[in-house]
PDB file as gemmi writes it, atoms N, CA and C in Angstrom:
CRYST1    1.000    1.000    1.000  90.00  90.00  90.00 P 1                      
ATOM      1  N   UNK A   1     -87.546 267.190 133.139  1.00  0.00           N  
ATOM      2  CA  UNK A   1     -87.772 266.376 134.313  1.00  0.00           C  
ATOM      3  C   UNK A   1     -86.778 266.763 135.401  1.00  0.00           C  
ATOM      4  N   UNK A   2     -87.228 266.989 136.746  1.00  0.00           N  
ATOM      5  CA  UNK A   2     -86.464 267.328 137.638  1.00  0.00           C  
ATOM      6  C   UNK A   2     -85.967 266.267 138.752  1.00  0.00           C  
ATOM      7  N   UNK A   3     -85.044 264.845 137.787  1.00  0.00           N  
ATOM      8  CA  UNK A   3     -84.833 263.828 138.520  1.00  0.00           C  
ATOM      9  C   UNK A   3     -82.855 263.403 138.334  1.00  0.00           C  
ATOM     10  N   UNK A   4     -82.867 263.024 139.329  1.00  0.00           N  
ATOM     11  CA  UNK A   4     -81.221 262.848 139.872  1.00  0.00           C  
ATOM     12  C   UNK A   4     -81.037 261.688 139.494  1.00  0.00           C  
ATOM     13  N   UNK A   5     -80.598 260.541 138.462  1.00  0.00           N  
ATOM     14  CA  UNK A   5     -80.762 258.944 138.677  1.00  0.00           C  
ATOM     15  C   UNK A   5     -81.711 258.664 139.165  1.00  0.00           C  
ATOM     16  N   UNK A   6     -83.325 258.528 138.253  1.00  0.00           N  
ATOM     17  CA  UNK A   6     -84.321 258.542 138.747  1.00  0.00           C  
ATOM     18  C   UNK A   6     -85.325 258.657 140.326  1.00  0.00           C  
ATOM     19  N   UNK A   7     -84.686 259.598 141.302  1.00  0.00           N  
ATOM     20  CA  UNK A   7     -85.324 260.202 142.250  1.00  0.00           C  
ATOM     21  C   UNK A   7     -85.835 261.206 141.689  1.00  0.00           C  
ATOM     22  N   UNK A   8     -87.035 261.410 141.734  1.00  0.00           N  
ATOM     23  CA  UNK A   8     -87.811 262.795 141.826  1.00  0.00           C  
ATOM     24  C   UNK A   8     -87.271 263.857 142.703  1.00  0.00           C  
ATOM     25  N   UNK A   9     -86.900 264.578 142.420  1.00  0.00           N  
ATOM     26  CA  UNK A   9     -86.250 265.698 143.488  1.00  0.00           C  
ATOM     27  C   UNK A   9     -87.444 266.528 143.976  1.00  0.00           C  
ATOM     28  N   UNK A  10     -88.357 266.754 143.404  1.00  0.00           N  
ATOM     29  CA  UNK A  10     -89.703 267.500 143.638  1.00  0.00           C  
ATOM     30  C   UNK A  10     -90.330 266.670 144.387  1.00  0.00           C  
ATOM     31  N   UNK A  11     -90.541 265.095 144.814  1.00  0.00           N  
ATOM     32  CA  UNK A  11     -91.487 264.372 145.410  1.00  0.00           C  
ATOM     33  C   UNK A  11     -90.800 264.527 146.769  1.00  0.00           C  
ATOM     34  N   UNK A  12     -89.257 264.327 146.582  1.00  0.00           N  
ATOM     35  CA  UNK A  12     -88.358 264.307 147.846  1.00  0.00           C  
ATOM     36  C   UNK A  12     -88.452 265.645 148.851  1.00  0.00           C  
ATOM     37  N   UNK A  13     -88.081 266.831 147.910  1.00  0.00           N  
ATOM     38  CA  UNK A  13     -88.043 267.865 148.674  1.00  0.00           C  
ATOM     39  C   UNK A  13     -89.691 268.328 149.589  1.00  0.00           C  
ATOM     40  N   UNK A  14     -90.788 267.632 148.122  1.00  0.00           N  
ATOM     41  CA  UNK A  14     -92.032 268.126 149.024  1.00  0.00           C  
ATOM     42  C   UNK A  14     -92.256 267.387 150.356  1.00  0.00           C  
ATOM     43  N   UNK A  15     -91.576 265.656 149.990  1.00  0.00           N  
ATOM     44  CA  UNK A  15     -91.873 265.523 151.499  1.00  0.00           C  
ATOM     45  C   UNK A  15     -91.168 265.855 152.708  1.00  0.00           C  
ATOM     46  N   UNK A  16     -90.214 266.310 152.510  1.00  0.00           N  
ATOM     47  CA  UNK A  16     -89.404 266.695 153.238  1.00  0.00           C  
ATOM     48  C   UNK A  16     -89.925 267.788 154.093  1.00  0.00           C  
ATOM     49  N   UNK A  17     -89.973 268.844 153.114  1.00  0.00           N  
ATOM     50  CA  UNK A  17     -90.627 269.956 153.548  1.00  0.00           C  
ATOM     51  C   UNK A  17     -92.125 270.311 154.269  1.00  0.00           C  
ATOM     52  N   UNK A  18     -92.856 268.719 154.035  1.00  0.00           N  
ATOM     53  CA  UNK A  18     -94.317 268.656 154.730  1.00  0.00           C  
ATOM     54  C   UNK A  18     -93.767 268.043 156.519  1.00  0.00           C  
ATOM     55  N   UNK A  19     -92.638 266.842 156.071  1.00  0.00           N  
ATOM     56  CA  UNK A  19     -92.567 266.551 157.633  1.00  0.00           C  
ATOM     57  C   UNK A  19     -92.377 267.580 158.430  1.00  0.00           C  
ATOM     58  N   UNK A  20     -91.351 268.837 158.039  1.00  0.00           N  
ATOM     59  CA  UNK A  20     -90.886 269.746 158.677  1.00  0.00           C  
ATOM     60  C   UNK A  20     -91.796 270.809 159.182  1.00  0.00           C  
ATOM     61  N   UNK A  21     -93.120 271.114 157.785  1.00  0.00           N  
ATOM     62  CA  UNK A  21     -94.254 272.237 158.424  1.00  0.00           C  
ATOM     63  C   UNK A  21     -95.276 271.425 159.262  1.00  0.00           C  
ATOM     64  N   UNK A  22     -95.479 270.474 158.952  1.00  0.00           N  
ATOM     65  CA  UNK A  22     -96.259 269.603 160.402  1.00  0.00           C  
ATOM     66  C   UNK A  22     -96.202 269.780 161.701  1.00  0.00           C  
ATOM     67  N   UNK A  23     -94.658 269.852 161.532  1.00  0.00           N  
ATOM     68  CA  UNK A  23     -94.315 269.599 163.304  1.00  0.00           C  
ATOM     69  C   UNK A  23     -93.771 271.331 163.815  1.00  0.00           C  
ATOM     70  N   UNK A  24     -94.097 272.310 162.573  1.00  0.00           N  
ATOM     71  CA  UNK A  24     -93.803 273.814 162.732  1.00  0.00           C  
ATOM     72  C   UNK A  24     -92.218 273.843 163.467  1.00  0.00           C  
ATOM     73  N   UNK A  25     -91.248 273.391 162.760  1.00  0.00           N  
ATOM     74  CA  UNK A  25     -89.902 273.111 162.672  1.00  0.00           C  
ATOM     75  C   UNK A  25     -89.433 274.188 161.974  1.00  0.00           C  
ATOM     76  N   UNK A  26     -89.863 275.229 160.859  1.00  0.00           N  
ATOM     77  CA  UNK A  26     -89.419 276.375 160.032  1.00  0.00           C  
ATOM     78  C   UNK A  26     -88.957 277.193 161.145  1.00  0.00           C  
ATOM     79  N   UNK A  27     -89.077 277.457 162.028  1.00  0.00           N  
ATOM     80  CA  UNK A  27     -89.265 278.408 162.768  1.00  0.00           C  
ATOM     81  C   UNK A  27     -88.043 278.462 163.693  1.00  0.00           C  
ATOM     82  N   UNK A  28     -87.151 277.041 163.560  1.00  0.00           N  
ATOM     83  CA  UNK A  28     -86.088 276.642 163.738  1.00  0.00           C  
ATOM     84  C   UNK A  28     -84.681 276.807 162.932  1.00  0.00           C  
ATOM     85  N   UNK A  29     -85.336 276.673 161.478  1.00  0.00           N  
ATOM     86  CA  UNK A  29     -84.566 276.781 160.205  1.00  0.00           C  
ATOM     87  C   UNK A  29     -83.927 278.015 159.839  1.00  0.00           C  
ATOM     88  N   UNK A  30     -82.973 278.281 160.254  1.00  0.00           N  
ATOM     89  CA  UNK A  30     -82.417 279.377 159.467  1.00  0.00           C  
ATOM     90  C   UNK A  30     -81.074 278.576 158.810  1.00  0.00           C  
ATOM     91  N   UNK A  31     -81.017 279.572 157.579  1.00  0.00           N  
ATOM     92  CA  UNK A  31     -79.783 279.187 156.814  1.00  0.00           C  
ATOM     93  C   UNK A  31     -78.089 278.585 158.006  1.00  0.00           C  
ATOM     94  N   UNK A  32     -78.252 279.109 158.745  1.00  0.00           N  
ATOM     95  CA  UNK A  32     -77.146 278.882 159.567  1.00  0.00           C  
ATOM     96  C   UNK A  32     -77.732 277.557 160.675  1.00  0.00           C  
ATOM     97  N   UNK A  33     -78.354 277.037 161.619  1.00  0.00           N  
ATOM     98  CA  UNK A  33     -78.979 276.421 161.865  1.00  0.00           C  
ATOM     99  C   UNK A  33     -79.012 274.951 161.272  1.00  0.00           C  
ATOM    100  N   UNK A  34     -79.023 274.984 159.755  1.00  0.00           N  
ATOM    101  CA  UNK A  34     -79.257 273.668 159.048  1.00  0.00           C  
ATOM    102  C   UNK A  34     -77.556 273.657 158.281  1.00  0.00           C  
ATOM    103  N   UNK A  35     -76.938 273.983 158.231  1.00  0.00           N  
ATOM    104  CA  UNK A  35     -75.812 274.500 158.027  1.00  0.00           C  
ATOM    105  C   UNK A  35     -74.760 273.482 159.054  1.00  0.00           C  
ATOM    106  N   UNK A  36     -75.076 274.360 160.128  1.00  0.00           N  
ATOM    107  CA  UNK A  36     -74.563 273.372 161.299  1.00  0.00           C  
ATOM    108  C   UNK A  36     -75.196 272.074 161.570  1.00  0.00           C  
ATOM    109  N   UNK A  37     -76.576 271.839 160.964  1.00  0.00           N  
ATOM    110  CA  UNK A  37     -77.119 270.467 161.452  1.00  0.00           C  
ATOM    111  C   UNK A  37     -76.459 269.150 160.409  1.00  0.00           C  
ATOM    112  N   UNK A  38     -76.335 269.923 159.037  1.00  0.00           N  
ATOM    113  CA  UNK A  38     -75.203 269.175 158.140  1.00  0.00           C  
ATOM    114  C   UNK A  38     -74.142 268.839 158.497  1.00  0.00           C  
ATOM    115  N   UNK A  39     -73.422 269.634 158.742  1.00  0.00           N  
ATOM    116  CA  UNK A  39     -71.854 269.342 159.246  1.00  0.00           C  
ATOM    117  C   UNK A  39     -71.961 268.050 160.644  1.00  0.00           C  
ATOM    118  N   UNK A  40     -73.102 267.906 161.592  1.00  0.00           N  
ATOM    119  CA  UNK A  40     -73.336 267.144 162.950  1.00  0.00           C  
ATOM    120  C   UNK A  40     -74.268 265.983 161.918  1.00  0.00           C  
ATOM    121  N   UNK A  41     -74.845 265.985 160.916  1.00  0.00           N  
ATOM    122  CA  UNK A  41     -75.232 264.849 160.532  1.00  0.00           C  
ATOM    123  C   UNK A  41     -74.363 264.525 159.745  1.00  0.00           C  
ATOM    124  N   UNK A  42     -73.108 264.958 159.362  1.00  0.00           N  
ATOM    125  CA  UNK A  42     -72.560 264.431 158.714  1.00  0.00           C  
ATOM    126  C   UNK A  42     -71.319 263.969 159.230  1.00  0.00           C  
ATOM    127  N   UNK A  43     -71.242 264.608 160.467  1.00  0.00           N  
ATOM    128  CA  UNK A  43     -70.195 263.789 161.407  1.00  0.00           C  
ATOM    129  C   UNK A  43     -70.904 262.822 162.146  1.00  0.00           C  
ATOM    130  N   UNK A  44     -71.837 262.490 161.973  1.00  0.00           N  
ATOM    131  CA  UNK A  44     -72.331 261.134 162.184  1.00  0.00           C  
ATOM    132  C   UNK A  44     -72.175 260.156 161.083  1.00  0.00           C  
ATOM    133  N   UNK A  45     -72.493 260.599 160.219  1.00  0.00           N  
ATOM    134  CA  UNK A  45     -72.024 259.350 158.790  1.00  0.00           C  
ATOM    135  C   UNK A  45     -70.660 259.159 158.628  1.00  0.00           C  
ATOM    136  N   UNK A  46     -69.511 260.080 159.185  1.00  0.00           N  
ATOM    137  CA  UNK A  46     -68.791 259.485 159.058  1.00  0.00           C  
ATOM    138  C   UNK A  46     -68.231 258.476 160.446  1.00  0.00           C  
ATOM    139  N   UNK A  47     -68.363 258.979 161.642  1.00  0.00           N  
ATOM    140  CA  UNK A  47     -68.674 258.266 162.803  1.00  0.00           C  
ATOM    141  C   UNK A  47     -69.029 256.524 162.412  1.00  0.00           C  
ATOM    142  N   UNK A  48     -70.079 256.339 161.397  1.00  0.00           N  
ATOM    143  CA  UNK A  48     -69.571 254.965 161.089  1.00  0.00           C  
ATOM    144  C   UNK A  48     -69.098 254.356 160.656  1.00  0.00           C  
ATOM    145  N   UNK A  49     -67.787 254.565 160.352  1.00  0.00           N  
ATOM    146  CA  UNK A  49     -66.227 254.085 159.334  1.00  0.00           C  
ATOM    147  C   UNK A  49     -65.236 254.305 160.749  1.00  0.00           C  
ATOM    148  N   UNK A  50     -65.919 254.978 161.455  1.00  0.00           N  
ATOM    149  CA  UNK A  50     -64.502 254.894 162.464  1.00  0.00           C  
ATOM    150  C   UNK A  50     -63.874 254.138 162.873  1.00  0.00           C  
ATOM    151  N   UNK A  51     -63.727 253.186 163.171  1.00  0.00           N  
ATOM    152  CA  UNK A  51     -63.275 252.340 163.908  1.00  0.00           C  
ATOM    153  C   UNK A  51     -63.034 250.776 162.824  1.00  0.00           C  
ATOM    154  N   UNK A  52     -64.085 250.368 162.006  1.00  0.00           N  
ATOM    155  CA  UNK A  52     -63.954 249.519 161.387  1.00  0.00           C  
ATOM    156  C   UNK A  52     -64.611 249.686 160.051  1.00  0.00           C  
ATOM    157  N   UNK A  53     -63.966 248.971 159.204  1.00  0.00           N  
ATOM    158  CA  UNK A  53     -64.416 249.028 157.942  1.00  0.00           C  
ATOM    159  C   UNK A  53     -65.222 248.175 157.380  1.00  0.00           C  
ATOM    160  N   UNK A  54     -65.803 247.075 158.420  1.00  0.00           N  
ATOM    161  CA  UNK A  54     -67.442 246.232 158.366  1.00  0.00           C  
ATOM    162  C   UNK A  54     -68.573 247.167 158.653  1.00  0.00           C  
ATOM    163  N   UNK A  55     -68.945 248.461 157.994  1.00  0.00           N  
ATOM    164  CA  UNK A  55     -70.002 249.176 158.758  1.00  0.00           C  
ATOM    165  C   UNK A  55     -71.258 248.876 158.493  1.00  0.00           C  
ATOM    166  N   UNK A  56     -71.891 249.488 159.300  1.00  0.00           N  
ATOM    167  CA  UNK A  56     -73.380 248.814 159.022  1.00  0.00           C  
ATOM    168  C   UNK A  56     -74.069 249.587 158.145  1.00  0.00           C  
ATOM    169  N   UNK A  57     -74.426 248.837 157.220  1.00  0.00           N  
ATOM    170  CA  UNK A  57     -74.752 249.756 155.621  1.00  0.00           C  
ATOM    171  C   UNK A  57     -76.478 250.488 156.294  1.00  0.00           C  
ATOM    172  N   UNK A  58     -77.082 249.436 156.888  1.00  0.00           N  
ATOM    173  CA  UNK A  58     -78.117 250.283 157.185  1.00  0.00           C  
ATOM    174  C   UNK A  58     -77.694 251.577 157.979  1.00  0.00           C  
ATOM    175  N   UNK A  59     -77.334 252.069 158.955  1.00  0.00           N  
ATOM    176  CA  UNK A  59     -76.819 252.818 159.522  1.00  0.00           C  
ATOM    177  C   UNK A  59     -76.019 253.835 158.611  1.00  0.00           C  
ATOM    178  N   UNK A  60     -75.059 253.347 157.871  1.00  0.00           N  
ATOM    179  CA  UNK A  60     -74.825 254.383 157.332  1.00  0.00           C  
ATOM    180  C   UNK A  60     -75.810 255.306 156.145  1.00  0.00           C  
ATOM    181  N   UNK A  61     -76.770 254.644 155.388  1.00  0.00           N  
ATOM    182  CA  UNK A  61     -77.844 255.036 154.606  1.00  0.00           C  
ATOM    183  C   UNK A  61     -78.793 255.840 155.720  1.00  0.00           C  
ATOM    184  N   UNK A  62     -79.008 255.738 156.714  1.00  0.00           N  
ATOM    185  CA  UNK A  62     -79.793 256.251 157.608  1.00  0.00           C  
ATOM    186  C   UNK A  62     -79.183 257.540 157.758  1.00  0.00           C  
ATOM    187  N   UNK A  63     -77.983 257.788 158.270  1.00  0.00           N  
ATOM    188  CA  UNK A  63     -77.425 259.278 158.112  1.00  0.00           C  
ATOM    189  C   UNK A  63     -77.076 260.103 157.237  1.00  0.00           C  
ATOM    190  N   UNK A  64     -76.646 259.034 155.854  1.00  0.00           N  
ATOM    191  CA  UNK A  64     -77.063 259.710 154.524  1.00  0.00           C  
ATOM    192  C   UNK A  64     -77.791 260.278 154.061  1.00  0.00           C  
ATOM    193  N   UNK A  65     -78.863 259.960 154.452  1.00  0.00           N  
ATOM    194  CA  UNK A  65     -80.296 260.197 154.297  1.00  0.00           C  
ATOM    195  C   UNK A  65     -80.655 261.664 155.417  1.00  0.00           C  
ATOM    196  N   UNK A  66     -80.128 261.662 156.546  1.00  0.00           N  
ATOM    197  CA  UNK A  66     -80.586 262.718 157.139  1.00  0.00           C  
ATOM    198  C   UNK A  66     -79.510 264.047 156.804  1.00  0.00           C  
ATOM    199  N   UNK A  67     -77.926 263.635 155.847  1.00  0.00           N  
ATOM    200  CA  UNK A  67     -77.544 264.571 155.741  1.00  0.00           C  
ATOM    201  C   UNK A  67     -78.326 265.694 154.412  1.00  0.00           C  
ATOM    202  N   UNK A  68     -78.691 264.324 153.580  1.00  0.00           N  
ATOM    203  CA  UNK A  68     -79.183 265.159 152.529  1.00  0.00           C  
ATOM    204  C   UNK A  68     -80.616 265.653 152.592  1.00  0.00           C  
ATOM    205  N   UNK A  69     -81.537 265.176 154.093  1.00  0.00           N  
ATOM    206  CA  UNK A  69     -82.759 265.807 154.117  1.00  0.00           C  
ATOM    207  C   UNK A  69     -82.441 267.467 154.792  1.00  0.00           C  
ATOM    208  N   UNK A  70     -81.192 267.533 155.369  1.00  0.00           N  
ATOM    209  CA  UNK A  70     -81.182 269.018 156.056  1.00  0.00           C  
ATOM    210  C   UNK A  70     -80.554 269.542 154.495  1.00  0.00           C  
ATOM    211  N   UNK A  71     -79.920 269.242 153.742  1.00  0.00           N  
ATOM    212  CA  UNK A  71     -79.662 269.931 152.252  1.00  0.00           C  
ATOM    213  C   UNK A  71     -80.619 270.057 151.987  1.00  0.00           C  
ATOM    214  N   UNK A  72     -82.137 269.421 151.652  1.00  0.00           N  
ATOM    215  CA  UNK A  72     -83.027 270.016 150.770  1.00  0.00           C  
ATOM    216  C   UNK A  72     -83.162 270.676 152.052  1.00  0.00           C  
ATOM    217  N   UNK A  73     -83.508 271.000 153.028  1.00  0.00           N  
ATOM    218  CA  UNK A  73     -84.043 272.375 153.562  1.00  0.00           C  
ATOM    219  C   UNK A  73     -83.519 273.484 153.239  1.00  0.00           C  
ATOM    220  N   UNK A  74     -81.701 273.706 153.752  1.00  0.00           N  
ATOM    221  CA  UNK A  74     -81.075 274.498 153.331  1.00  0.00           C  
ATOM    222  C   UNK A  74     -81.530 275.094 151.663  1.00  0.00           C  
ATOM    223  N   UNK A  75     -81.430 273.936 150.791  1.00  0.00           N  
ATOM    224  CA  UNK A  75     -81.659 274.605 149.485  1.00  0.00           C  
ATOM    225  C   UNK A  75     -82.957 275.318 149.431  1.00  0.00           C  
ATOM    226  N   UNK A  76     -84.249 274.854 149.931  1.00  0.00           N  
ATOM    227  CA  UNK A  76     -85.581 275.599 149.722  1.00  0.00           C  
ATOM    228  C   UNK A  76     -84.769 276.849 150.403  1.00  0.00           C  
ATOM    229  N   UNK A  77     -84.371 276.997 151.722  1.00  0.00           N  
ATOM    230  CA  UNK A  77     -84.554 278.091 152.649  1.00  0.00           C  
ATOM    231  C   UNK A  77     -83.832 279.261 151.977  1.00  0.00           C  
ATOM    232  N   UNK A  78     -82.776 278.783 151.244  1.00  0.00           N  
ATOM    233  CA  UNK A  78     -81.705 279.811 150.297  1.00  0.00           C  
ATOM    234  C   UNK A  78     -82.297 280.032 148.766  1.00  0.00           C  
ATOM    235  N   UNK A  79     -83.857 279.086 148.297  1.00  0.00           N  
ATOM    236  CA  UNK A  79     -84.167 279.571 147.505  1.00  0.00           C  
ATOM    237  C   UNK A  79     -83.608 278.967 146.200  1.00  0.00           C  
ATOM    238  N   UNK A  80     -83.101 277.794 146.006  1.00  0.00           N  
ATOM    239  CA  UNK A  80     -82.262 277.458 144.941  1.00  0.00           C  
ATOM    240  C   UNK A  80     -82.432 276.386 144.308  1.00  0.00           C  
ATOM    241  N   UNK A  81     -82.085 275.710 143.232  1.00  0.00           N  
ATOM    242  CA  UNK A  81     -83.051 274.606 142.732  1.00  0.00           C  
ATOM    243  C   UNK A  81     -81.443 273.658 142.817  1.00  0.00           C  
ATOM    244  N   UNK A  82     -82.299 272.570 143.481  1.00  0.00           N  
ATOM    245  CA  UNK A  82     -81.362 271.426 143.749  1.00  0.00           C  
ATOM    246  C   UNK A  82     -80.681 270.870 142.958  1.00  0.00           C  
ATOM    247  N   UNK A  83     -81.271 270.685 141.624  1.00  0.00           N  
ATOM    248  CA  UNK A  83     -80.428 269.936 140.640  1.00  0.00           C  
ATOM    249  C   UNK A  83     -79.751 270.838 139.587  1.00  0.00           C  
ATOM    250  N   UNK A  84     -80.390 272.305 139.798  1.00  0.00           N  
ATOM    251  CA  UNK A  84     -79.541 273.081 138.539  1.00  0.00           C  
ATOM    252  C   UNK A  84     -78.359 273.489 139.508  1.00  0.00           C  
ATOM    253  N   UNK A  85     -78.190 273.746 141.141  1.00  0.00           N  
ATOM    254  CA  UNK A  85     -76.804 273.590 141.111  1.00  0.00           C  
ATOM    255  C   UNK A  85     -75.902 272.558 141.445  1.00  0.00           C  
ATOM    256  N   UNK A  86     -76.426 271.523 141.368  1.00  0.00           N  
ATOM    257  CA  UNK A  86     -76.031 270.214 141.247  1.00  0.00           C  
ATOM    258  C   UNK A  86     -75.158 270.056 140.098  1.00  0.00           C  
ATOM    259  N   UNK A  87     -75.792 270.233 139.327  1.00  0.00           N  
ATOM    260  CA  UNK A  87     -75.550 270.343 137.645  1.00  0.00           C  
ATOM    261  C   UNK A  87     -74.343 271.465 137.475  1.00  0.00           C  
ATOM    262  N   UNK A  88     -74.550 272.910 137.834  1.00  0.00           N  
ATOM    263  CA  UNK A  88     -73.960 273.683 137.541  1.00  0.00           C  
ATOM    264  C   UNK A  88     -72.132 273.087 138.206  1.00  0.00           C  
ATOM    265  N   UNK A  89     -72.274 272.644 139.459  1.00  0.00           N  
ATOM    266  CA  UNK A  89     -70.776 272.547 140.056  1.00  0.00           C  
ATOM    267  C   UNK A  89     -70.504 271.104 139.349  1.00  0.00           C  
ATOM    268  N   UNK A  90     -71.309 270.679 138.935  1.00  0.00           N  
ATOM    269  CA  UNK A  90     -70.373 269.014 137.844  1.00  0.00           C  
ATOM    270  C   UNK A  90     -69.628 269.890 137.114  1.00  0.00           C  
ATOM    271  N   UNK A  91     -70.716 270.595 136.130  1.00  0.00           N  
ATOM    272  CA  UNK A  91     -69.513 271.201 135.092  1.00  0.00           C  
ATOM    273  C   UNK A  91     -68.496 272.165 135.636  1.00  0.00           C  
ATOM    274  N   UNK A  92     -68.627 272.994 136.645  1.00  0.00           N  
ATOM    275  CA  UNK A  92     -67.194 273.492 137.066  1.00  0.00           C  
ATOM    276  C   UNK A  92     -66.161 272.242 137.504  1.00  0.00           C  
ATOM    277  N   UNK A  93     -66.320 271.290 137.789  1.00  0.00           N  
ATOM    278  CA  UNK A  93     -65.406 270.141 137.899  1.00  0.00           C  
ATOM    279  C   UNK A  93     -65.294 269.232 136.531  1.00  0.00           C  
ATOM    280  N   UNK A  94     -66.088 269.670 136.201  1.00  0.00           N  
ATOM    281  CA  UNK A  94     -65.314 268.674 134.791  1.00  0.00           C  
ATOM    282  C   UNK A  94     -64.257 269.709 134.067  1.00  0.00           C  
ATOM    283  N   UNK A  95     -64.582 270.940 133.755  1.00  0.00           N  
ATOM    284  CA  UNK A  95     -63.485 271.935 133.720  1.00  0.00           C  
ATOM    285  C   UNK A  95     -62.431 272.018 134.501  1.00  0.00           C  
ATOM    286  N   UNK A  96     -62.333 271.817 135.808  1.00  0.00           N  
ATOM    287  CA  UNK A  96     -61.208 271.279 136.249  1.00  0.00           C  
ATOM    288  C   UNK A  96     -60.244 270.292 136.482  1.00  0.00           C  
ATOM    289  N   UNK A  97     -61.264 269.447 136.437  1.00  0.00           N  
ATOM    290  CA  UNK A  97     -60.404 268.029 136.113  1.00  0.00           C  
ATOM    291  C   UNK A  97     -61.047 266.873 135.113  1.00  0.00           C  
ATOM    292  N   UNK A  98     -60.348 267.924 133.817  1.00  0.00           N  
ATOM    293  CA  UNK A  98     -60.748 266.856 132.648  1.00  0.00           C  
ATOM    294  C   UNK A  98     -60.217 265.462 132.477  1.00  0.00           C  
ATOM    295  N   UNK A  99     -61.190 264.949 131.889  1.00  0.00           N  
ATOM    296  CA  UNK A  99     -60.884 263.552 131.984  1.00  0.00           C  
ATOM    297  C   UNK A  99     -59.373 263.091 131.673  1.00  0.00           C  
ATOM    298  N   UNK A 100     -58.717 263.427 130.940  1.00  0.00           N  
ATOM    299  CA  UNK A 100     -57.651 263.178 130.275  1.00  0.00           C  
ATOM    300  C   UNK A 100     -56.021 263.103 131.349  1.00  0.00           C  
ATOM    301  N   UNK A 101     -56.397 264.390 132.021  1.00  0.00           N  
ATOM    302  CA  UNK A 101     -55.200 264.808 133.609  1.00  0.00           C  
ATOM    303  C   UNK A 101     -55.911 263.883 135.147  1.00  0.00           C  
ATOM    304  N   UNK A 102     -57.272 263.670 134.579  1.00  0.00           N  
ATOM    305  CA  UNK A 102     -57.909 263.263 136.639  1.00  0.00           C  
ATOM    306  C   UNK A 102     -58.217 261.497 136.197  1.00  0.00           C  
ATOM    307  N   UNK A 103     -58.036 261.077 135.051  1.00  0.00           N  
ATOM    308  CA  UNK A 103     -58.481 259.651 135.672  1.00  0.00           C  
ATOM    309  C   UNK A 103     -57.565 258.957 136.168  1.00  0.00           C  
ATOM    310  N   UNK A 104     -58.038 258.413 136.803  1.00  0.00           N  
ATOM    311  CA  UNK A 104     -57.174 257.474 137.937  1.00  0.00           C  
ATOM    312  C   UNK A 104     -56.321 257.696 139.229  1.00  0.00           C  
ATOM    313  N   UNK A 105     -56.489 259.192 139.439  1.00  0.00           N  
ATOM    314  CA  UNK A 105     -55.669 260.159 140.338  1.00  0.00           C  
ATOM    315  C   UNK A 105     -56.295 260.897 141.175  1.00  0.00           C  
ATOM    316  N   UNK A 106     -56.113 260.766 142.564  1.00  0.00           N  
ATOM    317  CA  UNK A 106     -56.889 261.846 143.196  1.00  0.00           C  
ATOM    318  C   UNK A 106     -56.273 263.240 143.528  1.00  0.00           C  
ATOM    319  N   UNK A 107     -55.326 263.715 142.630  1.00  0.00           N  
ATOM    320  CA  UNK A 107     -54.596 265.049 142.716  1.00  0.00           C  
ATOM    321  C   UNK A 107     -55.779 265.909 142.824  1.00  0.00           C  
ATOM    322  N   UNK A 108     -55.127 266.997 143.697  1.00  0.00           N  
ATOM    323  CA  UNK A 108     -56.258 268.423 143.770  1.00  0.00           C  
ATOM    324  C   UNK A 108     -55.737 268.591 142.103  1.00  0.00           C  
ATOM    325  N   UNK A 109     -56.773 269.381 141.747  1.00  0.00           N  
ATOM    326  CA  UNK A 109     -56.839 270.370 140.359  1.00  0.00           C  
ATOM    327  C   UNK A 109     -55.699 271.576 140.204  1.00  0.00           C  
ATOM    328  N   UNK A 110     -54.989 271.552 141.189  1.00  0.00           N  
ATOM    329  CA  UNK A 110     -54.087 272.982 140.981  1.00  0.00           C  
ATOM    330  C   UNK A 110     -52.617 271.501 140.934  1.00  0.00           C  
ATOM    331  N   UNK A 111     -52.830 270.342 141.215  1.00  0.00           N  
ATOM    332  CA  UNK A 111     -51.778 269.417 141.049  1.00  0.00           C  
ATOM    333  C   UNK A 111     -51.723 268.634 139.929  1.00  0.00           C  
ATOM    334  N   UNK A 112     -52.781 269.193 138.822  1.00  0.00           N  
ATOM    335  CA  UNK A 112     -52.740 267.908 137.871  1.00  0.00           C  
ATOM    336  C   UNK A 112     -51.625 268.489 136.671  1.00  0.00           C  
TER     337      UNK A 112                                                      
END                                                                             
């Protein structure tokens, strides 16, 4: 099954990828392009913590949501399956910060 904490990653990415050929938006998409549209949607999600720490949960789910709809593009456009490297960089972090040195600590891995 190709699901994250029960999201379908296949239902998500297809719709994703239909809003985008609808409106002939590919043509926009290059790996670099959505790259930068991450980093600007994601300085919008954080944009709502700025100032106060009452944020508006809708608002912030709203840019959540658009950071990780330009990720599934990026991932189709680079060709890569969302949850096997999802999967793959957990376990390079659990190799780095095994449970035993990282709980309760937010040390980088070269500090534990």
């Amino acid at each position: 099954m190709n699901s994250i904490e029960g999201l379908n990653m296949n239902k998500a990415k297809e719709n994703v990828l239909k809003f985008s050929t609808d409106r002939d938006w590919d043509q926009f998409h290059s790996p670099e392009n959505l790259a930068k549209s991450i980093v600007i949607e994601a300085s919008e999600l954080l944009e709502c913590f700025q100032w106060d720490h009452n944020f508006d949960h809708d608002k912030v789910v709203e840019e959540l949501a658009d950071v990780m709809n330009y990720c599934i593009l990026l991932s189709d456009k680079l060709n890569v399956n969302i949850e096997k490297i999802i999967l793959d960089k957990l376990k390079k972090n659990e190799e780095k910060y095994p449970v035993d040195k990282a709980k309760g600590t937010s040390k980088k891995y070269s500090d534990l």
